[in-house]
SEGU-459505 format. One record per residue (C-alpha): residue in three letters; chain; y, z, x. Coordinates in Angstrom, 1 decimal. Example, Ala and Ser with C-alpha at 12.3 -4.5 7.8 and 13.67 -1.06 7.14 Angstrom:
// residues 2
nuke; paza; north; up; east
ALA; A; -4.5; 7.8; 12.3
SER; A; -1.1; 7.1; 13.7
// end
This chain:
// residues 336
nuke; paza; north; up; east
UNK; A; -46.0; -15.1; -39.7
UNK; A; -46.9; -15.4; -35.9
UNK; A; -45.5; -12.8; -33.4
UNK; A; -44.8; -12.8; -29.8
UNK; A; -43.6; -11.0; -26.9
UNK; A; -40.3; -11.1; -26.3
UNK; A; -40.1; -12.6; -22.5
UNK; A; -42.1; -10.6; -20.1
UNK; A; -42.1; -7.2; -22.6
UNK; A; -44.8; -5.7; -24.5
UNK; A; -42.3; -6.1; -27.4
UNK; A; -43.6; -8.1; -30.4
UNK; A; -41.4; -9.8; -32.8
UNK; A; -41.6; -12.4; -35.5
UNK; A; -41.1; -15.8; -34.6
UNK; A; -37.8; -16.1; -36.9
UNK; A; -35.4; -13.4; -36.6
UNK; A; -33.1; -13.0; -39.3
UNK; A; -29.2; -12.7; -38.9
UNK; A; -27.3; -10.9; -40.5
UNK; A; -23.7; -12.1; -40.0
UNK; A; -23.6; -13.1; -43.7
UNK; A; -24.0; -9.8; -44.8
UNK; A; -21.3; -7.1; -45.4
UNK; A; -18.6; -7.3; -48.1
UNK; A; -16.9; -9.6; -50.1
UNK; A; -13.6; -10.3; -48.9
UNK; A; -13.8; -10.1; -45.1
UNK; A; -11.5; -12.3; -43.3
UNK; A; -13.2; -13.7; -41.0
UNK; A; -16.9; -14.4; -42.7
UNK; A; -15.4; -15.1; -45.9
UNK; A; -18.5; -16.4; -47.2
UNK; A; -20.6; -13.4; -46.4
UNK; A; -22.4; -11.8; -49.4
UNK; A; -21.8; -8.3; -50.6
UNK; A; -24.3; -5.2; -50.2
UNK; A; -26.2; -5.6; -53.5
UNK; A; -26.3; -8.9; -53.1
UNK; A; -27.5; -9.3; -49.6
UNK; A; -30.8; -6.4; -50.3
UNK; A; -33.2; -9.1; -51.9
UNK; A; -32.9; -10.8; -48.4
UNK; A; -33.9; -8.0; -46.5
UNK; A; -36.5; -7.7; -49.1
UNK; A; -37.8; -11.2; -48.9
UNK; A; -37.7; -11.0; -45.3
UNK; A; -39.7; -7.8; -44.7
UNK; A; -42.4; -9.8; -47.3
UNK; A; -42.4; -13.2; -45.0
UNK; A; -43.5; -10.7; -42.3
UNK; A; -39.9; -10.9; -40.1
UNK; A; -39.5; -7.9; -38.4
UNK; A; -36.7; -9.3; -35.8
UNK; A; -32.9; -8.7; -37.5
UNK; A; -30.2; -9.6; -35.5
UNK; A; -26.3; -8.1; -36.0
UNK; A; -23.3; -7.0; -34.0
UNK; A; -20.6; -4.4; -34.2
UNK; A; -18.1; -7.6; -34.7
UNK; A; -19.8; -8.8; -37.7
UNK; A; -17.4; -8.1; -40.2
UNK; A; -16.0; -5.3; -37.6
UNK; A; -19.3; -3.3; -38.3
UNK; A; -19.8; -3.7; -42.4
UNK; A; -22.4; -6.0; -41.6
UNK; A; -24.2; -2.9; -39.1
UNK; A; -23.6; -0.5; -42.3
UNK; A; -25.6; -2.9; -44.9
UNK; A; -28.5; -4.0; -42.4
UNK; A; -28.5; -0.4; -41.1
UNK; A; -28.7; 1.0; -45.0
UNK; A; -31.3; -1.8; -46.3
UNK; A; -34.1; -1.5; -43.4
UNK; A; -33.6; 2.3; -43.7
UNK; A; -34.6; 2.1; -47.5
UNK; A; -37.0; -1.1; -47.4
UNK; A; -38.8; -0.5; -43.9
UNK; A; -40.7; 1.8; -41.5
UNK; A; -38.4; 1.7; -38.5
UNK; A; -41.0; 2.1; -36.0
UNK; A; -41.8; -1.2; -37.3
UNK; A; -38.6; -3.5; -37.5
UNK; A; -36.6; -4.7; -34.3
UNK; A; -33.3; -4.2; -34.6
UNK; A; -30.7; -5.6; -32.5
UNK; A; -27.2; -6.1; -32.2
UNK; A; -24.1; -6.6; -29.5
UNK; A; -21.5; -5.4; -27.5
UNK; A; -18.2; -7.3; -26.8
UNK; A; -15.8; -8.5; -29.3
UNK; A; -12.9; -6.3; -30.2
UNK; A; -13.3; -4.1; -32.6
UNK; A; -9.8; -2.4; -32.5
UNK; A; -6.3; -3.6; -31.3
UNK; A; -4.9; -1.7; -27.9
UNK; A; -6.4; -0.9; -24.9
UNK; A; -10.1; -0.4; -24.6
UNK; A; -10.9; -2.0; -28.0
UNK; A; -13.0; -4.4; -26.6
UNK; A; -15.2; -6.1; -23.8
UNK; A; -17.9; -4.7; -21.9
UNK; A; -16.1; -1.5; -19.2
UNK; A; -18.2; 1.8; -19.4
UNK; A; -16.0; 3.0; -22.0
UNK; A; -16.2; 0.1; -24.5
UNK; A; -20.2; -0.1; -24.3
UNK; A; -20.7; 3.6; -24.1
UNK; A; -18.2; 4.2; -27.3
UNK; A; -19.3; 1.0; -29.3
UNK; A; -23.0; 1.9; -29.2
UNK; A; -22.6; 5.4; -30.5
UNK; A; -20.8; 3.4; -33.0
UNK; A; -23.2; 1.2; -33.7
UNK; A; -26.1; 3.6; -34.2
UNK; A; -23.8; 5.5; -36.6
UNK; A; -23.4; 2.6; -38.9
UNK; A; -27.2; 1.6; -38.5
UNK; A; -27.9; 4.8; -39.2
UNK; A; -30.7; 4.8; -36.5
UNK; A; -31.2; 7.0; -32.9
UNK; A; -31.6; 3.8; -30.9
UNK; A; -31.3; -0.2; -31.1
UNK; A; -34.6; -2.2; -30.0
UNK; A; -31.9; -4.7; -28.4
UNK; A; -28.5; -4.0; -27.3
UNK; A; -26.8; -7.1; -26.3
UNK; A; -23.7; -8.2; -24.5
UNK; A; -22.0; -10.8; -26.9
UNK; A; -20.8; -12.8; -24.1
UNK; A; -19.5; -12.6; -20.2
UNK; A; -16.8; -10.5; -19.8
UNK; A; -14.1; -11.6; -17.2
UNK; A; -12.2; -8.3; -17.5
UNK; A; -14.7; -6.1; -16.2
UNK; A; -16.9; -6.3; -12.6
UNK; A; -20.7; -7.2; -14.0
UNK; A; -21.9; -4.2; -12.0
UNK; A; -19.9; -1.8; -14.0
UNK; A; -21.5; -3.3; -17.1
UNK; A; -25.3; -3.5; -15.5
UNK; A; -25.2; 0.0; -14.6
UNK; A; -23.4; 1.1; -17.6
UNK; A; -25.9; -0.6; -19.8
UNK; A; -28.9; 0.9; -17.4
UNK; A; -28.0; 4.5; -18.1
UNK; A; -27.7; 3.3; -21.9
UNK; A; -31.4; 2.5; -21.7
UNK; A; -31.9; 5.6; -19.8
UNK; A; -30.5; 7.7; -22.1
UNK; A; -33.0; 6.6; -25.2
UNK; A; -30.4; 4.6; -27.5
UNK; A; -31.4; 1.2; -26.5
UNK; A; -35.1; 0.2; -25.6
UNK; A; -34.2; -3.5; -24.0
UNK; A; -31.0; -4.9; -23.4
UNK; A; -30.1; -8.7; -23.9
UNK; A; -27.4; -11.4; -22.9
UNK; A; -26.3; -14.3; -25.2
UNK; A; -24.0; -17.2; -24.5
UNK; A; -22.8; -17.6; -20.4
UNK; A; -23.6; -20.0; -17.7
UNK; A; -26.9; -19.7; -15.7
UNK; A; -24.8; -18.8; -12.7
UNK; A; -23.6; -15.8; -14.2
UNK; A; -26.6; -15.1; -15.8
UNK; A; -28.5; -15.3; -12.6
UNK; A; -26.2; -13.2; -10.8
UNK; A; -26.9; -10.2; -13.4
UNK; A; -30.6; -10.6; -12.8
UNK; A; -30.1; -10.6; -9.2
UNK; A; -28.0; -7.1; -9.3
UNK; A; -30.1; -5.6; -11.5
UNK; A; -32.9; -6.1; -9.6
UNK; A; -31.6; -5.2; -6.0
UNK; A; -29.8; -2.3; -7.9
UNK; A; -33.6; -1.2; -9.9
UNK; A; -31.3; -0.7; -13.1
UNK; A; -33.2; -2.4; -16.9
UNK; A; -33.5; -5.9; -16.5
UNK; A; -32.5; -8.6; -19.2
UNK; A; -34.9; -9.4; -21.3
UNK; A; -33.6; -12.2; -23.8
UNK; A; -31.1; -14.6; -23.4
UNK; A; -28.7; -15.5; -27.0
UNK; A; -27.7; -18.9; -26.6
UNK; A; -26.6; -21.9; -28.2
UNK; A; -29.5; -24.5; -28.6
UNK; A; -30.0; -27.2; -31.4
UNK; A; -30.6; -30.3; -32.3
UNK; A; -27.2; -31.5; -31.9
UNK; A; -26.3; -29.3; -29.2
UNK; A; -28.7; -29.3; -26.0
UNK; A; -26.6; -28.5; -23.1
UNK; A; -28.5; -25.2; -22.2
UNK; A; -32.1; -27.7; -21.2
UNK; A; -30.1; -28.1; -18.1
UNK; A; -30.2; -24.9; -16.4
UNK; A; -30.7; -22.1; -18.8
UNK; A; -33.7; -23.0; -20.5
UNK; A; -35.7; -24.0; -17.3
UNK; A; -34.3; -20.6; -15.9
UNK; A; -35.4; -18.2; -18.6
UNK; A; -38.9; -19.6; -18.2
UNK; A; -38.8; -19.2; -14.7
UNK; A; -37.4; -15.4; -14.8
UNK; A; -39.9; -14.7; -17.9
UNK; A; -36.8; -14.4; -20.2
UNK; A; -37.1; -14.2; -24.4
UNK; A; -34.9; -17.1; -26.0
UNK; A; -33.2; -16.4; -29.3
UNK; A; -31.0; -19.0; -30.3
UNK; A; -27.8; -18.6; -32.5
UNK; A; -27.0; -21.1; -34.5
UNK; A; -30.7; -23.3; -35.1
UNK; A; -29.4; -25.4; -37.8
UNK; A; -25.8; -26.1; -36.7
UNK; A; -24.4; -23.7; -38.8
UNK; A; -26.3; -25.3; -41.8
UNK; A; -25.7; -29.2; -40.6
UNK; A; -28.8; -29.8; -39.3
UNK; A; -29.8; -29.0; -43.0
UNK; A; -28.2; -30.7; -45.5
UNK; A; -26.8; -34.5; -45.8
UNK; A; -23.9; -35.8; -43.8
UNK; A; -20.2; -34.6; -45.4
UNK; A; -21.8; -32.2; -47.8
UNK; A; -19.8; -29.4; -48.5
UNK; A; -20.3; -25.9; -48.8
UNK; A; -18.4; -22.7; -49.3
UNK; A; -19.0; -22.0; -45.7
UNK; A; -18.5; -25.2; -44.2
UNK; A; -14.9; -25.1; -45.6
UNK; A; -14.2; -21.4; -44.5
UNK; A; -16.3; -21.1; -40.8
UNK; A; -13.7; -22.0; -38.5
UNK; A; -15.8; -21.6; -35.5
UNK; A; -17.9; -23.6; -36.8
UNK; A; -15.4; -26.5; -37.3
UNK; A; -14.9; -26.1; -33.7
UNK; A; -18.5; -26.3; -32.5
UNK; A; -19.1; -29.3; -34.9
UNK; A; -16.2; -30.7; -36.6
UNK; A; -15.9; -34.2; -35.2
UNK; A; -19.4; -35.2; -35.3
UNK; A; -20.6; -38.0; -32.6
UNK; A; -22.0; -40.9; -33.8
UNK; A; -25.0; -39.8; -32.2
UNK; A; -25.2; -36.3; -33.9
UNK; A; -24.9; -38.3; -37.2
UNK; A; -28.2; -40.4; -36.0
UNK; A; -29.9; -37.2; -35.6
UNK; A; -29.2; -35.7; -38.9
UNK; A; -30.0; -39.4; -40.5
UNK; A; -33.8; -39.0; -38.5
UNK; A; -34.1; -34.9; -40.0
UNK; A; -33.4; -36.2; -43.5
UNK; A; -36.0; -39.4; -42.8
UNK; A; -38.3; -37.6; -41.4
UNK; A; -38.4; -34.6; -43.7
UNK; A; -38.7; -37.0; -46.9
UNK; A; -41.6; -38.7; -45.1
UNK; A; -43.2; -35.1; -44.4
UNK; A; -42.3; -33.9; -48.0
UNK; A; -40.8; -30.6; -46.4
UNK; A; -36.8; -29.7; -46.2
UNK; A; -34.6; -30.4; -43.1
UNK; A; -34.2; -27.1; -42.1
UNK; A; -38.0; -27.1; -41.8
UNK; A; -37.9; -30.2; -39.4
UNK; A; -35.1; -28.8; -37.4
UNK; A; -36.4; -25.7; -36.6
UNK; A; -39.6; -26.9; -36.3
UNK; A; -38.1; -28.9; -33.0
UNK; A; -36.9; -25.9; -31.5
UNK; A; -40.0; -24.0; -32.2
UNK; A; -42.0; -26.5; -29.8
UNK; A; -40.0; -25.7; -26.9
UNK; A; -41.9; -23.4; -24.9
UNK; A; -39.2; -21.4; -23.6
UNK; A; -37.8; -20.6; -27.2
UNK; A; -39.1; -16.9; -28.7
UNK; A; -37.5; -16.3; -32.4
UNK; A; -34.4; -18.8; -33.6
UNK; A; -31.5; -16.3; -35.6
UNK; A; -31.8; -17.8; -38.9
UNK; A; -29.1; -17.1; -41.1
UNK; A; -29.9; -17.1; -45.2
UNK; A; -27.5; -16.6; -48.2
UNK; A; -30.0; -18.6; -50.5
UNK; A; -33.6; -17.3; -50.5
UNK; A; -35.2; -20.6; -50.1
UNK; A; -33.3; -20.6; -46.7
UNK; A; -36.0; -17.7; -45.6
UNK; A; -39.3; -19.5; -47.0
UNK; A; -37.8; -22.6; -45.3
UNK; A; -37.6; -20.7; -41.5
UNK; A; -40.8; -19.5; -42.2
UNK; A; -42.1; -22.6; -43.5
UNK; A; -41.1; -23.8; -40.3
UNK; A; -43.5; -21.7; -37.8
UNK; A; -46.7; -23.6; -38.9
UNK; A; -45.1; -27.2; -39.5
UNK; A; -46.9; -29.6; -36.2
UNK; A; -44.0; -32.6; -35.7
UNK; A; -46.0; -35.4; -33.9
UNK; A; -45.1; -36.8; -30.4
UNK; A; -43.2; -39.6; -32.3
UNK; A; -40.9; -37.3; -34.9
UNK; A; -40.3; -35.6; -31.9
UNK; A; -39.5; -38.3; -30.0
UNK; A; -37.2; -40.0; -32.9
UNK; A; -35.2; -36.3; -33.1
UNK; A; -34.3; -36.6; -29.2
UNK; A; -33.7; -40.0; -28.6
UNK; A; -30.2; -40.3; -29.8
UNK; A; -28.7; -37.7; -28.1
UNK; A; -25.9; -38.0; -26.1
UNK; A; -24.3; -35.5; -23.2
UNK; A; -21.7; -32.8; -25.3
UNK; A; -18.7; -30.6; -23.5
UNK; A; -19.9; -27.2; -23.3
UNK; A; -19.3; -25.2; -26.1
UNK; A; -20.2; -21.4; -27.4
UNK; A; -19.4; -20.2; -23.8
UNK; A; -16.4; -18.4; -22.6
UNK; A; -15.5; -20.5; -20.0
UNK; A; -12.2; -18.0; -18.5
UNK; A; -9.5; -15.9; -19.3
UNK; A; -5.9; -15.6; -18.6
UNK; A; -4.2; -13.6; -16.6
UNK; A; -1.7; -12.1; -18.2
UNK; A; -3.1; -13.6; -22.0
UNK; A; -6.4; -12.5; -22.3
UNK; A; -7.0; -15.7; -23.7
UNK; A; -10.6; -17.6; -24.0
// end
């Protein structure tokens, strides 16, 4: 395993981060696919033996089971001065007022809650899961400062927004000398390469940690065209990231699959492998509920693709709507 800093901090994590959405119980509603405790703890276990020390969760995940299981396995399995544990801030976690979005209230209350289901004194990386349109950005800087401040978070971390906004938070907390952020969460793959515009170019400019969600497409970067699997029929935000592929996303997956056979490794190995030579990308969130899926990732850090597979990968790829971002809310709805 090779580790890095993460951006401009002295912070070293493994090049694949494991998330650990698909962890929690059986059952849940909304990640129906996720596996239950005893059967998520050999991928912690395999993980922790592939060198990974980077997990990734949120208090949404299976409104905080998934906290409680990673919390309980890297208690049992690891040293924590020795894992990086991070997880986010956003989603609503409880119907009426205040039971979501990123106000002093929410971030202060939902931490503490976080921390109790982790069953730790601090996160390595407390996140904002995305903009919040509710609440003035400074209100959320500041509150997240005295977070940082106050020893329960070490870094702090943004995922999915536009580089404007992103920008603008940099900006404040700089002028304002609150904690900085130090990673960016976004949505960058294969099939989906909206953020080389502006985001990409500005977290290398601003010396800011990439972790991407979603490396493989949620799995479709990894697999032929129209296979099905368990969650492929239940993810619905996946269906609306990728359910209508373009002709040109089905080129690309055609050129993983040729190119993988011709290398005698797996897709996922080729796809990642792509990100991985992007110089602004840190650690990919990787997402496993087969164990190969974790020797694949890792597989991945030391496969070379040459100028022309890379090439080949690239060339068919056409301009996409922008997707994974909250883009507004309602007034009076609320919604996004």
């Amino acid at each position: 395993m090779e580790y890095v800093k993460l951006g401009r901090t002295g912070l070293e994590v493994s090049r694949i981060c494991l998330g650990c959405m698909s962890y929690a119980h059986r059952g849940d509603d909304r990640h129906p696919w996720a596996l239950d405790e005893a059967q998520s703890r050999p991928f912690f276990e395999r993980a922790l033996e592939l060198g990974i020390n980077f997990f990734d969760t949120a208090n949404l995940y299976s409104t905080g089971a998934s906290e409680e299981v990673t919390g309980r396995a890297l208690r049992e399995l690891a040293n924590r001065d020795e894992v990086v544990i991070a997880t986010k801030v956003y989603g609503r976690m409880r119907p009426g007022p205040n039971g979501a979005g990123l106000s002093r209230k929410a971030i202060f209350t939902e931490l503490d809650a976080s921390l109790r289901r982790l069953g730790t004194d601090y996160v390595d990386l407390y996140q904002i899961h995305r903009w919040d349109y509710t609440t003035p950005i400074e209100e959320t800087l500041e509150a997240l400062n005295d977070v940082v401040r106050a020893g329960k978070a070490r870094y702090i971390g943004a995922s999915s927004m536009f580089a404007w906004q992103f920008c603008k938070a940099l900006d404040l907390s700089e002028r304002h000398g609150w904690a900085r952020f130090v990673s960016m969460q976004n949505h960058v793959n294969l099939l989906y390469r909206e953020e080389e515009r502006e985001m990409l170019p500005l977290c290398r400019e601003e010396g800011i940690g990439v972790i991407p969600w979603s490396p493989l497409a949620r799995g479709r970067l990894a697999r032929p065209l129209d296979t099905s699997t368990v969650r492929s029929e239940n993810d619905a935000f996946g269906t609306g990231l990728y359910g209508d592929l373009h002709a040109s996303d089905r080129a690309i997956v055609e050129r993983v699959g040729e190119i993988a056979a011709a290398r005698g490794v797996s897709r996922a190995q080729v796809a990642l492998a792509w990100l991985l030579h992007e110089p602004a990308i840190t650690a990919p969130i990787v997402g496993a509920t087969k164990l190969a899926h974790l020797d694949d990732a890792v597989a991945a850090v030391d496969l070379v693709l040459s100028d022309e597979d890379l090439d080949a990968l690239e060339a068919p790829y056409v301009p996409h709507p922008v997707s994974g971002i909250h883009t507004s809310v309602g007034p009076r709805t609320g919604r996004q």
